[in-house]
C-alpha positions in Angstrom: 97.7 71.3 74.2 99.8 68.3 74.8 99.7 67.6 71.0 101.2 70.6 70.3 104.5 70.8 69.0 108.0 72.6 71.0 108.7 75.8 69.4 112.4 76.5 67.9 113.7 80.3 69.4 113.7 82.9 66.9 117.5 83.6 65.3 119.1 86.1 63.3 120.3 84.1 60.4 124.3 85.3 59.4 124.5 87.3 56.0 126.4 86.3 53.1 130.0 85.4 52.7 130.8 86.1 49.2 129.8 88.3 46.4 129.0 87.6 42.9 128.5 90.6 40.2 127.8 90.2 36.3 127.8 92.7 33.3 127.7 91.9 29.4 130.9 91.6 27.3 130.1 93.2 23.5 132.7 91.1 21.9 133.5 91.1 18.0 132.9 88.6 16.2 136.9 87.6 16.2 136.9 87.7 19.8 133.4 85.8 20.3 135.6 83.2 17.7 139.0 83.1 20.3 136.4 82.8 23.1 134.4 79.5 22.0 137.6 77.9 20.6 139.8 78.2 24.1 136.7 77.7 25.9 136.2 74.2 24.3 139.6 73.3 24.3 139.8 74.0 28.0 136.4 72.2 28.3 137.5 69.4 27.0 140.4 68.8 29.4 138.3 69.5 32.0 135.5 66.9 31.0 138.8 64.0 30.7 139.9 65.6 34.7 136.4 64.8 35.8 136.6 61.3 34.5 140.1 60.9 36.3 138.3 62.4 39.5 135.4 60.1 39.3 137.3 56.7 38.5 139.6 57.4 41.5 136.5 57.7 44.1 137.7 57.5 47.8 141.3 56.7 47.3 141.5 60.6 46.5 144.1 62.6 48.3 147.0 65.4 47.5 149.4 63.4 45.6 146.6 62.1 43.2 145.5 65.7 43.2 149.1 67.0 42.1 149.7 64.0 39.8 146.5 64.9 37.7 147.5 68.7 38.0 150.8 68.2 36.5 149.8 66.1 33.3 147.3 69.0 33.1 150.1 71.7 33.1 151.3 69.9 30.0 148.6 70.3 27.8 147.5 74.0 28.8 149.2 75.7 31.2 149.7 75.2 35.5 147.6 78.3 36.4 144.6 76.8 33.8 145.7 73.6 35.5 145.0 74.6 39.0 141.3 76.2 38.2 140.4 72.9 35.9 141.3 70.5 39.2 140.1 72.8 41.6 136.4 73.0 39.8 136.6 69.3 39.5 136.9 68.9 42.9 134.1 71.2 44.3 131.8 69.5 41.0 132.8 66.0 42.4 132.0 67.3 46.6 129.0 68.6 45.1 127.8 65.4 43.1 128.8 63.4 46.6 126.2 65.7 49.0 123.5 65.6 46.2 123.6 61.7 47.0 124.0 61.7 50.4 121.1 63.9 50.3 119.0 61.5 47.5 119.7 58.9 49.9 118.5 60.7 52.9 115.1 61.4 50.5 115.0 57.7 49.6 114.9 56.9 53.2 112.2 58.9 53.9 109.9 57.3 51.5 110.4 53.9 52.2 109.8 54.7 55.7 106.8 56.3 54.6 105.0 54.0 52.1 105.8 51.4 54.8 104.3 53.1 57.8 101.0 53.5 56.0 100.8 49.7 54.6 100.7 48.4 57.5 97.7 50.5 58.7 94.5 49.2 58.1 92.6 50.4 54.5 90.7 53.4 55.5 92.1 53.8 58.7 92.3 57.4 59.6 95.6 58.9 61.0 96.0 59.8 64.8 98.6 62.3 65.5 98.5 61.4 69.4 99.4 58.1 68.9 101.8 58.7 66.2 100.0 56.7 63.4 99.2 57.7 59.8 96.3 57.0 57.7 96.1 53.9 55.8 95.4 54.0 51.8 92.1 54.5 50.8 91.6 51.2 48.2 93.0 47.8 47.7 94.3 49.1 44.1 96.6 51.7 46.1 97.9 49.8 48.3 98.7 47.3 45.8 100.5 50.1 43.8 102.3 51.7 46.5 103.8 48.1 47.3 105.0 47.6 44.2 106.6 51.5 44.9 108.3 50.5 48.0 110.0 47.8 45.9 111.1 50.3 43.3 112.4 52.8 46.5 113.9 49.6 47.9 115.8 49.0 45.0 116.7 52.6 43.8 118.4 53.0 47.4 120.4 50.0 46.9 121.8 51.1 43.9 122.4 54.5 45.5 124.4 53.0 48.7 126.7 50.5 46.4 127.8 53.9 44.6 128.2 55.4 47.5 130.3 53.0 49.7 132.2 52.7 46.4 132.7 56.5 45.7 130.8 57.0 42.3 129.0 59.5 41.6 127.5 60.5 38.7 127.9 64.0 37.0 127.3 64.8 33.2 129.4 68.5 32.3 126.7 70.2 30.7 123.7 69.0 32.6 121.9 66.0 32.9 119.1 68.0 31.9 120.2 69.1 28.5 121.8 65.7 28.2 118.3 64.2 27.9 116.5 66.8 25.9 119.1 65.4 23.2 116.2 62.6 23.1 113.5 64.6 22.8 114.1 67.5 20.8 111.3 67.8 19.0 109.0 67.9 22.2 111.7 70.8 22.8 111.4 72.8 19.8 115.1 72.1 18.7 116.6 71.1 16.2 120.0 68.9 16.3 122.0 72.0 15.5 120.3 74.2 18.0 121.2 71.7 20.9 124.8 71.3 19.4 125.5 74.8 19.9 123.8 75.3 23.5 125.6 71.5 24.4 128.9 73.4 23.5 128.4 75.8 25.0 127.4 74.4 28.4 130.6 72.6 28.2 133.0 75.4 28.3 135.5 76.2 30.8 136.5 79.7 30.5 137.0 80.1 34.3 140.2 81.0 36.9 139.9 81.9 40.3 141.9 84.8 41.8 145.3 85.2 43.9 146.3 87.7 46.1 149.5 90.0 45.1 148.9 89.2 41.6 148.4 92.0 39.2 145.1 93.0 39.5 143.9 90.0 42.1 144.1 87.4 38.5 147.0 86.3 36.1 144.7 84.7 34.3 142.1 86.1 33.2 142.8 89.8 33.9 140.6 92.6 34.0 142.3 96.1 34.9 140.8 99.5 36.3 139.8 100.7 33.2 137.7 97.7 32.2 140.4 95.7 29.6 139.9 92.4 29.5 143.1 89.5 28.7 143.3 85.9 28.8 146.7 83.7 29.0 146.1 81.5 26.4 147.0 77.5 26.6 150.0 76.7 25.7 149.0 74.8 21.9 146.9 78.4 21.6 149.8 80.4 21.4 149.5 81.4 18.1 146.2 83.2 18.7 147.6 86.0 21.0 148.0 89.4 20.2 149.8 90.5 22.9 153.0 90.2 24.7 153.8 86.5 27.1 151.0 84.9 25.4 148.2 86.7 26.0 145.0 87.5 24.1 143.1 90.8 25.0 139.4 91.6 23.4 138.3 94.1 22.3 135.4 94.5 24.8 135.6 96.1 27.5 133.1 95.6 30.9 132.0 97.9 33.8 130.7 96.5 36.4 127.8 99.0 37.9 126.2 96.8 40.5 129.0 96.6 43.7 131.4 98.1 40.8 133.4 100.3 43.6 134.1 97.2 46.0 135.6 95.2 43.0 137.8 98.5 41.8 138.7 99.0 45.3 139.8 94.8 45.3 141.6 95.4 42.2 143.6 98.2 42.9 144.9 96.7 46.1 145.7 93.2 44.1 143.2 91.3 46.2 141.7 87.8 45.0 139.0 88.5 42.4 137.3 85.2 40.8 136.1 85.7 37.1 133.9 83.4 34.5 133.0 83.9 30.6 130.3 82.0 29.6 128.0 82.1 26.3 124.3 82.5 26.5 122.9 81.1 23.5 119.5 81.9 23.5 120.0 85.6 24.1 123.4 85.2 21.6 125.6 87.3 24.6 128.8 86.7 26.2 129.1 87.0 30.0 131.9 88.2 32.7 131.1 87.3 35.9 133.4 88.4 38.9 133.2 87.2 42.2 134.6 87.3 45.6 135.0 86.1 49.3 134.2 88.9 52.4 135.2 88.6 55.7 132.8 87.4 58.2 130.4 89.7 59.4 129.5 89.7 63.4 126.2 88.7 64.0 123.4 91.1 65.2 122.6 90.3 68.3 118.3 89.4 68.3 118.1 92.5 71.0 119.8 94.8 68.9 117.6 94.0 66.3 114.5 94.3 67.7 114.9 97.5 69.6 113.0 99.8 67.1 110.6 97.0 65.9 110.3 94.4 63.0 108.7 94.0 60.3 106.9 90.6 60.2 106.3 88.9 56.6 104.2 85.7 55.7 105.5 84.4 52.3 102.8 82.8 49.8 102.7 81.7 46.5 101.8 84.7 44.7 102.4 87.9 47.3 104.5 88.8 50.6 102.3 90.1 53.4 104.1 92.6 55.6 103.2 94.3 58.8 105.1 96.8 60.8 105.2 96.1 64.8 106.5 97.8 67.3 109.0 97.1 70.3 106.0 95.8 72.3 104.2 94.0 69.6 101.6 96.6 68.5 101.0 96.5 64.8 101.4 99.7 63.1 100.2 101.7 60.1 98.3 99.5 57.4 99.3 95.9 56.0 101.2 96.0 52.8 101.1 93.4 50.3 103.9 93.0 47.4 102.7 90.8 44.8 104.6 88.7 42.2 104.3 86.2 39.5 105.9 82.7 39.9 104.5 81.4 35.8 107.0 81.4 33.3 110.6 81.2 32.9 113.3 81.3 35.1 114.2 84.8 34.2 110.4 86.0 34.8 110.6 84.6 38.1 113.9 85.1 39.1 112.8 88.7 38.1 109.4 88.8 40.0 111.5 87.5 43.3 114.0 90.9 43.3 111.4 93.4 42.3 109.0 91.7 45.5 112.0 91.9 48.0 112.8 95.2 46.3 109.9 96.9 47.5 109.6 95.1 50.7 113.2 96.7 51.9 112.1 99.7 50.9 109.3 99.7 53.2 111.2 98.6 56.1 114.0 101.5 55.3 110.6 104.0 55.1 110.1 102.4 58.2 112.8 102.4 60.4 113.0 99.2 61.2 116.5 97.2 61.2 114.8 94.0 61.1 112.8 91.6 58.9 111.3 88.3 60.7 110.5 85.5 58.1 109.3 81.9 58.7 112.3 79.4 58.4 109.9 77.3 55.9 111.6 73.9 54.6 108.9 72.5 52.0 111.0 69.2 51.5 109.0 66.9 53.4 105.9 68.3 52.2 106.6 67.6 48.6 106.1 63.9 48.6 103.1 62.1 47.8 102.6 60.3 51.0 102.4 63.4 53.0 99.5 65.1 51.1 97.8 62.3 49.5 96.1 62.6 46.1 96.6 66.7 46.4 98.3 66.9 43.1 97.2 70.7 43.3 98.8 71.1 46.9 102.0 69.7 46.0 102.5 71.1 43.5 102.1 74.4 44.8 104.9 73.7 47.7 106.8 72.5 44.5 106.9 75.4 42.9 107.2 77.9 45.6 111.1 78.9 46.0 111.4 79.2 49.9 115.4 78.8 49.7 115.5 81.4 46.9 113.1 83.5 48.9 115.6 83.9 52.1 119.2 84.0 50.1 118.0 86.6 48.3 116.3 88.6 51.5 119.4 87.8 53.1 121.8 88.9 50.7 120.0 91.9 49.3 119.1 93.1 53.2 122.4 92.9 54.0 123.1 95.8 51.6 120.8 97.4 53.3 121.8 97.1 57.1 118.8 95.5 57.8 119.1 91.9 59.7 117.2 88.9 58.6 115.4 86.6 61.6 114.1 83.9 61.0 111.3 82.6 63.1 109.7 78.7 63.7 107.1 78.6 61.2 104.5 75.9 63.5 101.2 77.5 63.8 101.5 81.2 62.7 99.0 81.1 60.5 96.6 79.3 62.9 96.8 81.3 65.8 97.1 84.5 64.1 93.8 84.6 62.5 92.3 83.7 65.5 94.0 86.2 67.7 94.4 88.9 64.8 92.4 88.5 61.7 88.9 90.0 62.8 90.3 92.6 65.8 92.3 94.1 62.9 89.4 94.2 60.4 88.1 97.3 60.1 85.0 98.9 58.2 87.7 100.4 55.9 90.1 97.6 55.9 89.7 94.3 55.2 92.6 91.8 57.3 93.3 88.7 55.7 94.6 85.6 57.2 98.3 86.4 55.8 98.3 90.1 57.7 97.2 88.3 60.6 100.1 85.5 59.7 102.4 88.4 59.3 101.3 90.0 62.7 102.3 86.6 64.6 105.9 86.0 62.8 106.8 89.4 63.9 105.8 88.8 67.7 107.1 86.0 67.7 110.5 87.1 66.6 109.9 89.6 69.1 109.8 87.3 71.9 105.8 87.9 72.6 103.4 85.3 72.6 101.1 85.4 69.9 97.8 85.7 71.8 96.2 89.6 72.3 95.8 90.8 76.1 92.2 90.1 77.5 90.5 92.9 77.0 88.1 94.5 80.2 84.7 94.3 80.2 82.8 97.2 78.5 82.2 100.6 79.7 82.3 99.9 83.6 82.9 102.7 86.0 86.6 101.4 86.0 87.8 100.7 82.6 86.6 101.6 78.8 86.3 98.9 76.2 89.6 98.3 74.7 92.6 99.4 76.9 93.9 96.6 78.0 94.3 95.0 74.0 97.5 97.0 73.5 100.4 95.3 74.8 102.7 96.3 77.2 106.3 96.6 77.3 108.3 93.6 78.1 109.6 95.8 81.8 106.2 96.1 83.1 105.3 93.7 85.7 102.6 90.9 85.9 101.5 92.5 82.2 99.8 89.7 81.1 97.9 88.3 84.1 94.3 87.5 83.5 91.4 90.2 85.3 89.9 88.6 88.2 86.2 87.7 87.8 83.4 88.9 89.0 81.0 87.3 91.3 78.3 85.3 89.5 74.7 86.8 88.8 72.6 86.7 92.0 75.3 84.7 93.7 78.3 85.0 96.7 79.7 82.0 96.0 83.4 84.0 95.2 84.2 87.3 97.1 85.0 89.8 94.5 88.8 89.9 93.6 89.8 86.5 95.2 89.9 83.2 93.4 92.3 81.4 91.5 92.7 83.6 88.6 92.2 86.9 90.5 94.7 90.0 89.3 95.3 93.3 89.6 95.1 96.4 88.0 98.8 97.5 88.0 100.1 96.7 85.1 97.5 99.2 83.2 99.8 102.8 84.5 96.6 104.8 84.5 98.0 107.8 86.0 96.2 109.3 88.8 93.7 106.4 89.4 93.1 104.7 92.6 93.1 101.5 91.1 96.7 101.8 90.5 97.8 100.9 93.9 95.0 99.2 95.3 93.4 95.4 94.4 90.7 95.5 91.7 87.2 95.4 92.9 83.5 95.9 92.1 80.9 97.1 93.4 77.6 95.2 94.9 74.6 95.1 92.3 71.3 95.7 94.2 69.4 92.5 94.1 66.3 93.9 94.1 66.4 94.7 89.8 
């Protein structure tokens, strides 16, 4: 047991902070026309901010902030000016902790590659003495050398930017920046990718202010759905309403959340809104959002006072089981499969229908708590880790652990059901050798993910994951099977061991002494005499 790792305490991880809702705008094809010209204009002096941002690096503060704000204000506008700088900003904060955190993953590997070169070829790893396992053939090693070269070199590169405050940030996406190279591995044409570039590039966005009409100036959506935009200043002659403004034709109704942001509205509270252009479907876009007010945190008592449910996530299903207060898995295991193949809106789809039906078993359920594993696949993506398990890997790859729990955590929330999330080391072990075959039943069959699910949920319960040890069977005292239930967490001495018998033919121990002797009290069998008096047996004649 010494090689066995601490284990973190279970929390109840906070809920979200802001909110974020989206419906489709049916504009005409005038207003679809407005849109994409203001939106590249707008992009375009946002793309020349970001290149003002990124020259200036670390010698960034206020005044350079109001200096690039106010030759902004010129060209469009000081409210359009305020949301272009502002995005800059967070796109630039953003760009610097993707680095840090490259750098962080560069680190890693070196440290890695180099650990196992200097192990023997062949050598097998020892986790008691701390060392890896050395590469398998003189060709490997060879190759991962000349990796930790390349590694070496990348992070070197990485640090120079970074001391120096570069980063580097392509409006659009780096991604769609390269398929320019490639487009007929793509399937596109140059047109095609003009049109999706452009419209990646956009900036049709404004963040909200309290007091103001409707919680936004600038883009402005009232209580009946009408939307308006305050044009930029050389757009002027492109509005059709009073003060410069443009209002489509389109109107939007928000049905997800839509009370919460009417209710914002109407008191003239902070609303965020964005328009952006879908190519591949051909729709426009609103999408409002906004900040809530910190929520207190559950309390892990208050959570777990009418049970959890306990879920082990996988790659293709979620395996739930209900426990109660004392750790006593109830009803049957439920599975709620999905598929993870295809694109982004399959899976992203697949995810919310899964979690979907999960909450709706823990509502049918009364429970007010999920426990998940906090899983954190980072480390386990890299080659070094896994070897030559290209299937493996890629498996922990593709599995979407972080998109797994903020969407748990944000769609429980609407729910009232707290989120805790448990340490992930050795659930699956120890629950299929405590769980899997007690469980398993002529007319059930327990997998190894029930039995998973069965330990994350005692463990957020604060219960170890082992069963009680079970009596002997059918003695004159006990029947087979009563003491495998567990006990509450008030009862006293509820998990100490039943003393042993004396050995066949043999005094060597008087019955109920010894080092592991117990008692009988913690069973409450009502009417007993065991209940208050020290666990014994009775002699066996010797003479059969």
């Amino acid at each position: 047991m010494g090689g066995l790792r601490e284990v973190a305490a279970s929390f109840v991880v906070p809920g979200p902070s802001g909110v974020a809702i989206r419906d489709r705008l049916r504009v005409t094809d005038a207003d679809a026309a407005v849109l994409a010209e203001v939106g590249g204009f707008l992009g375009s002096l946002a793309a020349g901010d970001l290149a003002v941002r990124s020259r200036q690096g670390l010698s960034h503060d206020a005044g350079t902030w109001a200096v690039r704000k106010r030759e902004l204000t010129g060209s469009c506008s000081a409210r359009w000016a305020g949301s272009i700088t502002k995005a800059t900003h967070d796109q630039w904060a953003l760009a610097r902790r993707g680095q840090a955190a490259h750098i962080t993953w560069l680190r890693g590997q070196i440290a890695s590659v180099e650990a196992r070169l200097a192990r023997p070829l062949g050598a097998k790893a020892d986790k008691r003495a701390g060392l890896v396992r050395g590469y398998g053939s003189r060709a490997e090693w060879h190759a991962k050398s000349r990796r930790l070269h390349t590694l070496k070199d990348r992070l070197a590169r990485v640090e120079a930017d970074r001391a120096a405050g570069r980063v580097r940030v392509v409006r659009g996406g780096k991604r769609l920046a390269h398929m320019r190279h490639h487009l007929g591995e793509a399937g596109l044409g140059e047109a095609a990718w003009r049109e999706r570039w452009r419209a990646a590039r956009m900036f049709l966005a404004a963040d909200g202010e309290s007091g103001k009409r409707f919680g936004n100036e600038t883009i402005r959506i009232t209580h009946t759905g009408q939307i308006s935009l305050k044009l930029p200043a050389p757009m002027a002659h492109l509005a059709n309403a009073p003060y410069g403004r443009y209002v489509l034709e389109a109107t939007v109704q928000f049905r997800h959340r839509g009370q919460e942001w009417l209710d914002r509205i109407s008191a003239n509270r902070a609303v965020a809104y964005r328009i952006h252009h879908d190519v591949l479907r051909g729709r426009w876009y609103v999408t409002a959002s906004w900040q809530r007010a910190a929520a207190p945190v559950l309390p892990l008592e208050a959570a777990m006072v009418r049970g959890v449910v306990g879920v082990d996530m996988n790659d293709d299903h979620l395996a739930a089981w209900q426990l109660d207060r004392c750790g006593n898995p109830v009803g049957e295991p439920r599975r709620f499969f999905y598929d993870l193949t295809g694109p982004t809106q399959h899976r992203d789809a697949q995810i919310r229908h899964a979690l979907t039906r999960l909450l709706h078993f823990a509502r049918r359920s009364r429970v007010a708590a999920i426990a998940i594993e906090d899983l954190d696949f980072t480390d386990g993506r890299c080659r070094e880790r896994h070897g030559r398990n290209k299937r493996f890997r890629r498996l922990l790859s593709c599995f979407p652990t972080a998109k797994l729990k903020a969407r748990l955590v944000s769609m429980a929330a609407e729910q009232d059901i707290a989120v805790v999330a448990v340490d992930p080391a050795y659930t699956s072990r120890w629950g299929a050798q405590h769980w899997q075959q007690p469980l398993t039943t002529p007319t059930r069959t327990t997998t190894r993910h029930d039995a998973a699910a069965v330990a994350i949920g005692r463990r957020a319960l604060g219960h170890p994951i082992r069963r009680r040890t079970p009596p002997p069977p059918h003695d004159q005292s006990d029947r087979a099977g009563h003491r495998s239930v567990q006990a509450g967490p008030e009862t006293r001495r509820r998990e100490r061991p039943r003393p042993h018998p004396p050995g066949p033919r043999t005094r060597c121990v008087s019955p109920g002494r010894g080092a592991k002797a117990g008692d009988q009290r913690a069973q409450h069998r009502s009417g007993h005499a065991a209940e208050h008096e020290p666990w014994h047996q009775d002699s066996l004649p010797l003479g059969h």
